[in-house]
C-alpha positions in Angstrom: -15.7 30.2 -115.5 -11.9 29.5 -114.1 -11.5 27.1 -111.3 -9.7 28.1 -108.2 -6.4 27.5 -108.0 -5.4 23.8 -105.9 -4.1 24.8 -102.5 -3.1 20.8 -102.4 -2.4 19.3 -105.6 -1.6 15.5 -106.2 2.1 16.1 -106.4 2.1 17.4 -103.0 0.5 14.7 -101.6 3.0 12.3 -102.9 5.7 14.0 -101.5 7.2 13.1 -98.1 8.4 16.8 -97.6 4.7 18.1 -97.7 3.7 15.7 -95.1 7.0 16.1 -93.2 6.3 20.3 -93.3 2.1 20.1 -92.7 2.6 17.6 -89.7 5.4 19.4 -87.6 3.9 22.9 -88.6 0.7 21.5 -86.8 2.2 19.8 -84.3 3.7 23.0 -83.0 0.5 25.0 -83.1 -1.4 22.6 -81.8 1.1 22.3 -78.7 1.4 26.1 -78.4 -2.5 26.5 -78.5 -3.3 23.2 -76.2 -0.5 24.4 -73.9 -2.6 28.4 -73.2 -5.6 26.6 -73.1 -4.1 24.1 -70.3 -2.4 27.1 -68.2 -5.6 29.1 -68.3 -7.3 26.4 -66.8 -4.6 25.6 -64.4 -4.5 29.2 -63.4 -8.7 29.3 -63.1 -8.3 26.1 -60.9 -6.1 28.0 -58.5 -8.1 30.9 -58.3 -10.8 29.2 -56.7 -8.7 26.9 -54.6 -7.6 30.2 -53.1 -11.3 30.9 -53.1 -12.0 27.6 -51.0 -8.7 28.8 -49.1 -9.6 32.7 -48.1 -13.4 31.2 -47.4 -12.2 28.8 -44.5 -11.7 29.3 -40.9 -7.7 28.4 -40.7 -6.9 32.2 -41.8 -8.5 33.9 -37.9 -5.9 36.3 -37.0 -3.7 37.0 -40.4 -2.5 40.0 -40.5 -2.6 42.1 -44.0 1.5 41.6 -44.5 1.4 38.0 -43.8 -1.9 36.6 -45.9 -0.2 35.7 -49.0 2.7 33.3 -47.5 -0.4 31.9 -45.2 -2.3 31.1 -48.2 0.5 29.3 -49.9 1.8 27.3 -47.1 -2.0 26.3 -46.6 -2.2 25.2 -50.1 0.7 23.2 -50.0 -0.5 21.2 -47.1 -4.1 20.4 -48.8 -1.9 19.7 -51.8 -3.5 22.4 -53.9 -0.7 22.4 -56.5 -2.4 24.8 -58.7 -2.8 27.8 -56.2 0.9 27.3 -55.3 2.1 27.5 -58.4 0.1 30.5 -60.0 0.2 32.6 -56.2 2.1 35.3 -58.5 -1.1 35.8 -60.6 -3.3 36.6 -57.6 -4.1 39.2 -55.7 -5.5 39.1 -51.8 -7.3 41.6 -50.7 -9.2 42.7 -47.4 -12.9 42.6 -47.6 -14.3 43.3 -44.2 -12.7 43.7 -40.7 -14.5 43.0 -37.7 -12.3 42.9 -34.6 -9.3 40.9 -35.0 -11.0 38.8 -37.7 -10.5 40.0 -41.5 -12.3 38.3 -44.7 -10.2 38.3 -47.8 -11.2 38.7 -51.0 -9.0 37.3 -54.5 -8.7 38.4 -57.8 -6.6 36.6 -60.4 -5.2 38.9 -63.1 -6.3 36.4 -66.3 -5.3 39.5 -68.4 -1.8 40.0 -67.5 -1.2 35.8 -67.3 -2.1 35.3 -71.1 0.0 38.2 -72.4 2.8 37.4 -70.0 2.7 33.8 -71.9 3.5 35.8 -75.1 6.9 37.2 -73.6 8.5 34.1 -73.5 11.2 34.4 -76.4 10.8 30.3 -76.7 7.0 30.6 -77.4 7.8 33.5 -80.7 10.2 31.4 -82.0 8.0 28.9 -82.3 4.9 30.7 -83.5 8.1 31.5 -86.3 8.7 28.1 -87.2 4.8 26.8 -87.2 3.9 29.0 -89.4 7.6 29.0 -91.6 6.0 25.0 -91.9 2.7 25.6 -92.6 3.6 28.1 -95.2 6.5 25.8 -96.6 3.7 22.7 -96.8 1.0 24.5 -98.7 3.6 27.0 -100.9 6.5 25.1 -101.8 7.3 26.6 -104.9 7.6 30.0 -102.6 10.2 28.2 -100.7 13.4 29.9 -100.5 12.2 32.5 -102.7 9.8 35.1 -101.8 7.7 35.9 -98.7 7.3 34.9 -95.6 9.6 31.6 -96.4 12.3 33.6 -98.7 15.5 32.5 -97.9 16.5 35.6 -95.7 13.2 35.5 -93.7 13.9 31.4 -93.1 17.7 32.2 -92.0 16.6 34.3 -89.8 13.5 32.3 -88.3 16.3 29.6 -88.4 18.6 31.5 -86.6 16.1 32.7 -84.0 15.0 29.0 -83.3 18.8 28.3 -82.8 18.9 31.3 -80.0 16.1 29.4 -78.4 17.7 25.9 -78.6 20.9 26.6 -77.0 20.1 29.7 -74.5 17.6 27.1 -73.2 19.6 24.0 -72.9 22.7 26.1 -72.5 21.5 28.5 -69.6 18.1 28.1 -68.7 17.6 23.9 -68.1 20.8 23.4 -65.9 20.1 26.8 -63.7 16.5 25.4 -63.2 17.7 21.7 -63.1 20.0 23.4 -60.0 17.6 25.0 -58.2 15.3 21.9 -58.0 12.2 23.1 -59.9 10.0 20.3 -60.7 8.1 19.4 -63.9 5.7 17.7 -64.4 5.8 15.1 -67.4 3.6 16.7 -69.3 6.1 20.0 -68.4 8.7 17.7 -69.4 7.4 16.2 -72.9 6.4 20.2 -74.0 9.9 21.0 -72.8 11.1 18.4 -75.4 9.7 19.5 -78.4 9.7 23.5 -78.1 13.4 23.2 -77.2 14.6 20.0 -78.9 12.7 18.1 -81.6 11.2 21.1 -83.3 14.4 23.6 -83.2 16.1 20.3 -84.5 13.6 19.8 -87.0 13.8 23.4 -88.8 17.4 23.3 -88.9 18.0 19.7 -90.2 15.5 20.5 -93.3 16.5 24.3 -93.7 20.6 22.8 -93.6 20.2 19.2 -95.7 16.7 19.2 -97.7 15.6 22.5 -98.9 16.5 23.4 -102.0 19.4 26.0 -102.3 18.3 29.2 -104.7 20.0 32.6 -105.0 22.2 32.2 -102.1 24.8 34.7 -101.1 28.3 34.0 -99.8 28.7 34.2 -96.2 30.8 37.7 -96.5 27.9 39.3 -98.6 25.4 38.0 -96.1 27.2 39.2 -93.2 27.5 42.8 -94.4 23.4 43.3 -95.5 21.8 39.9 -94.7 21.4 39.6 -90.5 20.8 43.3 -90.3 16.9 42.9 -90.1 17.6 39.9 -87.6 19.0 42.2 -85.3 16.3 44.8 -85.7 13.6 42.4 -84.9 15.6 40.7 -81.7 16.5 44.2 -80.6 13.2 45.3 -81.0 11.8 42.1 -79.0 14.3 43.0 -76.0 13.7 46.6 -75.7 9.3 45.9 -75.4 10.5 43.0 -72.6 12.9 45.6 -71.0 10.2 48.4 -70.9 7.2 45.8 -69.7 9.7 44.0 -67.0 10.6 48.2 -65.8 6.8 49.1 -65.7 6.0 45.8 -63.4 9.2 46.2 -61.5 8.3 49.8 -60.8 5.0 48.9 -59.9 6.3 46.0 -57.0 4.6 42.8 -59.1 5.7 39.8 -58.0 9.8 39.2 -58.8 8.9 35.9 -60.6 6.4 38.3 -63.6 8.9 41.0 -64.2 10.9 39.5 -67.0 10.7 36.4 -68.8 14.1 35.4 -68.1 16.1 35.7 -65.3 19.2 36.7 -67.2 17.0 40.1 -67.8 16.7 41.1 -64.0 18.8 44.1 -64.3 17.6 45.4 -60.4 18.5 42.1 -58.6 22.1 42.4 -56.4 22.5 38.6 -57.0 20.6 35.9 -59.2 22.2 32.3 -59.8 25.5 33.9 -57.6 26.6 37.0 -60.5 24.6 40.4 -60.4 21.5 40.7 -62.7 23.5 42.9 -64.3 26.5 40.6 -65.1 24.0 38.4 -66.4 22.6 40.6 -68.7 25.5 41.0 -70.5 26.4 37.7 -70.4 23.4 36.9 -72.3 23.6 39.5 -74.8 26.6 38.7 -75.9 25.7 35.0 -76.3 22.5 35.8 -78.2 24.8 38.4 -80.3 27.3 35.4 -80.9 24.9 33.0 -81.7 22.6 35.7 -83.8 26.1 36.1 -86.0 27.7 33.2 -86.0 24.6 30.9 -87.0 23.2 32.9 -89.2 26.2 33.4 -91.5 26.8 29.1 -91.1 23.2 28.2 -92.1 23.8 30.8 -95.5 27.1 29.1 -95.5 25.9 25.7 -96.0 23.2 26.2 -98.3 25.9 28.5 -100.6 27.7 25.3 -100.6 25.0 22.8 -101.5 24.3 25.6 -104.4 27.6 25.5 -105.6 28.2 21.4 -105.7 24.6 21.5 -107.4 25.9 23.8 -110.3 28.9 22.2 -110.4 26.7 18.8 -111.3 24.6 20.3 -113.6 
């Protein structure tokens, strides 16, 4: 009778890297799982403080058009920070009418919320990178090689969680940081690590610890290596495009269209260019970026190849 095969074996445990790769790769889905969990409660917390809301006596004489501002100025003032911030998620609706008086009912779309959580280019890339770790921790002999953590498909989860590093702190933190948005510190620590410390963390071990195998020169990699990159990111925008189309033809709320405002193709003006302008603006960063970092992480580890040959 043959044993099964040691996910963890002693050698594992002694080395740094295991622990290094098992604790960020939990890290992140813990964060990513915690964080859902946290919004769906959030958003179920506003649904019935708009509940409380729609059931008092402030709302005699609100007319159909003017219901939803109502609600959210009345939840600002009772400090109902929940119902202000997840208004886009919920629907008002008139229940009865009797005279001038008008009861309301709500529904909160729960449905649309959690997939629209899934849009979020930041929250893929690091689903990519989670698992890239996990994988990495409990198959390190695949790393580099073949799978999910070959060296093309970790370039390319590399490169992704580059996109996401600098569009965000590039782009997306100053134009928010402009327009005065407020976080939260909890907004602030989750900010930290999806856009900073984990990003960071892939790239510094991808580009100085993991071992070098089979690598191709920057030319060879440019010419056959980032194609499948751009397949999956243009894949990824066109499903956005199509979803942000079918909720913009349907008059959802601006703020649940798109993911990104650098994606609202319809709006005359966002953040003083046309959505438009912005749209190319972002495509041809992402393309740059896409390019450029892909061939310099293959680059680099060609290089450490080379000067470890050269030892040997």
């Amino acid at each position: 009778m043959h044993l099964k095969k040691q996910i963890i074996t002693k050698d594992m445990i002694h080395d740094w890297k295991f622990w290094f790769k098992l604790i960020i790769g939990l890290s992140i889905m813990g964060l990513i799982i915690g964080t859902k969990i946290s919004d769906m409660v959030s958003l179920m917390t506003a649904s019935k403080q708009v509940e409380a809301i729609l059931a008092s006596s402030e709302l005699k004489g609100i007319s159909i058009d003017d219901i939803f501002n109502k609600v959210k100025e009345i939840a600002t003032l009772k400090g109902f920070d929940e119902a202000r911030s997840y208004m886009n998620w919920i629907s008002i609706v008139p229940n009865k009418i009797d005279g001038d008086n008008i009861g309301w009912l709500s529904s909160t779309s729960f449905g649309d919320f959690f997939i629209n959580s899934f849009t979020y280019f930041t929250t893929l890339s690091n689903i990519a990178v989670g698992i890239w770790f996990l994988v990495a921790a409990l198959k390190p002999q695949n790393e580099g090689i073949k799978g999910y953590i070959s060296l093309n498909s970790t370039i390319i989860v590399t490169t992704y969680i580059t996109i996401t590093l600098i569009i965000y702190n590039g782009i997306l933190l100053p134009t928010s940081l402009m327009n005065g948005d407020y976080m939260s510190a909890f907004n602030w620590t989750t900010t930290v690590l999806e856009h900073m410390l984990f990003p960071l963390a892939l790239i510094l071990y991808v580009a100085l610890v993991m071992k070098p195998i089979n690598t191709q020169k920057a030319k060879q990699y440019i010419k056959k290596g980032w194609v499948k990159a751009i397949i999956l990111l243009l894949t990824y925008g066109i499903l956005i495009l199509i979803r942000g189309e079918i909720r913009y033809q349907g008059n959802k709320p601006v703020d649940t269209q798109y993911p990104y405002f650098f994606l609202r193709v319809h709006e005359a003006k966002v953040v003083g260019l046309p959505g438009v302008a912005w749209f190319f603006i972002a495509v041809i960063a992402i393309a740059a970026i896409l390019i450029g970092f892909s061939t310099l992480y293959m680059h680099i580890l060609n290089t450490r190849e080379n000067k470890i040959k050269r030892v040997h």
